[in-house]
LUMGULUM-255377 format. One line per 10 residues: their letters; for each residue z, y, x of C-alpha. Coordinates in pm, 1 decimal. Each point is the difference from the previous one (the first is absolute). Layout:
REM residues N
A = Z Y X; ...
//
This chain:
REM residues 178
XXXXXXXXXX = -1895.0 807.1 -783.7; 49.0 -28.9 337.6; 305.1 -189.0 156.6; 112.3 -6.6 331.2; 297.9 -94.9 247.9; 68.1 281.0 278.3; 275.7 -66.7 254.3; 220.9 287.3 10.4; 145.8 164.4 264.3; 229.0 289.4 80.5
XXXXXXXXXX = -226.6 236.1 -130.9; -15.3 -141.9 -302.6; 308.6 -251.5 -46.0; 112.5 310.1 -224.1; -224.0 -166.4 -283.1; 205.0 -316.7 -5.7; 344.6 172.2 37.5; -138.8 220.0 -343.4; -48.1 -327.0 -202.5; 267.7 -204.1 131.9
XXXXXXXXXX = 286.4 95.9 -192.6; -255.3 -40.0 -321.5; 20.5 -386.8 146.4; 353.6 3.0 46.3; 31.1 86.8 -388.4; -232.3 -253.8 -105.6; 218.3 -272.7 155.7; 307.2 129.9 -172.8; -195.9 -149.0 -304.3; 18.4 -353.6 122.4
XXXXXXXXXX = 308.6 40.2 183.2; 217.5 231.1 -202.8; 31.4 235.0 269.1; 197.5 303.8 -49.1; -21.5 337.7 237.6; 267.1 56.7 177.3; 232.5 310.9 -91.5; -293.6 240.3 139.1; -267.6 -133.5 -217.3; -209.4 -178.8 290.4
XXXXXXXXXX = -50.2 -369.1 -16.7; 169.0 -135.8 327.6; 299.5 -219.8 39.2; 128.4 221.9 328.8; 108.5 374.5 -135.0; -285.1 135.2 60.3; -3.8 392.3 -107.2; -330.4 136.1 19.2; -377.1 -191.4 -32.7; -81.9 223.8 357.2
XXXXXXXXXX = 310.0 -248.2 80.8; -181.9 -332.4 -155.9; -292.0 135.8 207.6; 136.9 -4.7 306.5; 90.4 -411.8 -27.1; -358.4 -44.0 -77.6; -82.9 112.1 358.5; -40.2 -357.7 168.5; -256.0 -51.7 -220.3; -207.4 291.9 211.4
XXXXXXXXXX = 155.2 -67.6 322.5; -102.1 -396.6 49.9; -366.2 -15.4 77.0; -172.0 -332.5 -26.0; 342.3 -159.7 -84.7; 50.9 186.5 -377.1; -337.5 96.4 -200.7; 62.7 251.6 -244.3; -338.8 2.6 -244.9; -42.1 251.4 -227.3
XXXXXXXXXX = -215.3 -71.3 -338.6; -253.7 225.8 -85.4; -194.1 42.6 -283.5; -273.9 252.0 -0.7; 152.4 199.0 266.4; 332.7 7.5 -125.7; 298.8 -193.6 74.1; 73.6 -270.5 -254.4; 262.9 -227.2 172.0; 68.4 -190.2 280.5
XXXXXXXXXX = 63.3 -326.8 161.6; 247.5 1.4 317.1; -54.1 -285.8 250.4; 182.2 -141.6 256.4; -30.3 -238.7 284.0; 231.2 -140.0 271.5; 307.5 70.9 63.7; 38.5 75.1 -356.6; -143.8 -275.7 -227.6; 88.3 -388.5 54.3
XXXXXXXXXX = -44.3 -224.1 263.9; -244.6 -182.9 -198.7; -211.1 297.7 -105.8; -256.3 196.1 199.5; -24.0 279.8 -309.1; 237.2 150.9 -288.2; -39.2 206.1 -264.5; 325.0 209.6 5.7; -84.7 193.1 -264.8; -295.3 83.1 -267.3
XXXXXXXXXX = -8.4 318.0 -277.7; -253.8 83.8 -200.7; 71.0 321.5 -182.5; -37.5 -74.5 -398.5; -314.8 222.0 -95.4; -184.7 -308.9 256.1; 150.4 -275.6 -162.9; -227.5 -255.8 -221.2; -295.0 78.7 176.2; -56.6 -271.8 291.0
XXXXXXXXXX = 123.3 295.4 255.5; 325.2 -178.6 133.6; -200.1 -295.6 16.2; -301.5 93.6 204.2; 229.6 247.8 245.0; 215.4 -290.1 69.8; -316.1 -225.6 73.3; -125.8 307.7 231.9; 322.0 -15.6 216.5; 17.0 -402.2 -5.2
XXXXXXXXXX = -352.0 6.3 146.4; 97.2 228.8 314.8; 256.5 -281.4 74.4; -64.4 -355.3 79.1; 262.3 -218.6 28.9; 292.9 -150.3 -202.3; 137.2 210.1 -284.5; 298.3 39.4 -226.5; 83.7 194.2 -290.0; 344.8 67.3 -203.6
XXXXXXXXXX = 51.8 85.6 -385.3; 263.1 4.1 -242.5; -10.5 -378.3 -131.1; 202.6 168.7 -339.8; -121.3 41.2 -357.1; -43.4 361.3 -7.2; -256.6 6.5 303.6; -244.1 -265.8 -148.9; -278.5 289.2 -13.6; 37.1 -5.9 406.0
XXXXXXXXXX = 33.8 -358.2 16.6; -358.2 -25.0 -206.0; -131.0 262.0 270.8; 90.9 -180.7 328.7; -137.2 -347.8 -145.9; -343.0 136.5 -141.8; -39.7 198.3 337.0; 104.3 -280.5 174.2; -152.0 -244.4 -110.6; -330.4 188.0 -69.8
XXXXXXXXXX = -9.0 98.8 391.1; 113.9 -380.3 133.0; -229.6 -199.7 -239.3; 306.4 -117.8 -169.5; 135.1 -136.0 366.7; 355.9 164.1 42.6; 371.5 -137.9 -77.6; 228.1 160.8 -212.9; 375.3 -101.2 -27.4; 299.0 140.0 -91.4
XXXXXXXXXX = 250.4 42.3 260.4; 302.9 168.7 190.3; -157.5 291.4 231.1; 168.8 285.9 204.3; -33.5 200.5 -357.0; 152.6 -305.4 -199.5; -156.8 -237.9 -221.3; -387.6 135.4 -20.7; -283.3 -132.5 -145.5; -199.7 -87.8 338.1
XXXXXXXX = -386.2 -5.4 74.1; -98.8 -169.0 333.5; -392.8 -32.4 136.3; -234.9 13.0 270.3; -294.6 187.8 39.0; -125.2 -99.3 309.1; -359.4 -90.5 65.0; -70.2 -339.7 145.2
//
């Protein structure tokens, strides 16, 4: 199996904007989310996923500022892991992971773990990461600390704390050399 992270671009941000609302149902899990009257998950009144699309667009248009990484697994798409980097993460934090999907067929199988490890290596700096800190999202709250930890030789924080989302479940490290 082979696993890889490719940064996509406007040729190809189409692949993320096809599995994103799949992510935006999987979160309705853990935060009893409910589409709105046109059956797409989005708190604005949103008609159409071409609609959702089109807010997905800074993602493409943000070089070196927003990283959107797609997952692959044998050639095919898999997931993804959206990154982002001054203006938009906080003052104390070089890198963030705004969001991470793996679709469910590549769950269980060390994917998630090894694509996020992939994307952490083409960044060096200081990193945070946010999660649901509730009950029903202890399956990602297992991920993030066995990736984590696995990648920082068990050298990371984790807290629970107020963020711009609300009260997360928050990873901090560094991965700089030297």
């Amino acid at each position: 199996m082979k696993i890889n992270t490719v940064l996509a671009n406007n040729e190809t941000s189409n692949i993320i904007k096809n599995i994103y609302p799949l992510y935006l149902h999987d979160l309705s899990e853990h935060y009893e989310d409910l589409p709105n009257e046109y059956g797409i998950y989005d708190e604005k009144t949103i008609k159409t996923l071409a609609q959702q699309y089109e807010v997905q667009n800074v993602w493409f248009e943000k070089p070196n500022v927003l990283f959107p990484y797609i997952i692959m697994v044998d050639d095919k798409p898999a997931g993804f892991i959206l990154i982002a980097t001054t203006p938009y993460v906080p003052k104390t934090t070089d890198y963030y992971v705004n969001e991470f999907f793996l679709l469910r067929p590549y769950r269980g199988k060390n994917i998630g773990e090894i694509g996020a490890k992939l994307v952490f290596d083409k960044f060096l700096g200081r990193w945070e990461l946010y999660t649901n800190h509730l009950p029903k999202n202890l399956k990602g709250q297992k991920f993030w600390r066995k990736t984590v930890r696995s990648y920082t030789n068990n050298n990371y924080d984790e807290s629970t704390g107020q963020t711009v989302h609300g009260e997360k479940l928050i990873f901090r490290f560094n991965n700089s050399k030297g």
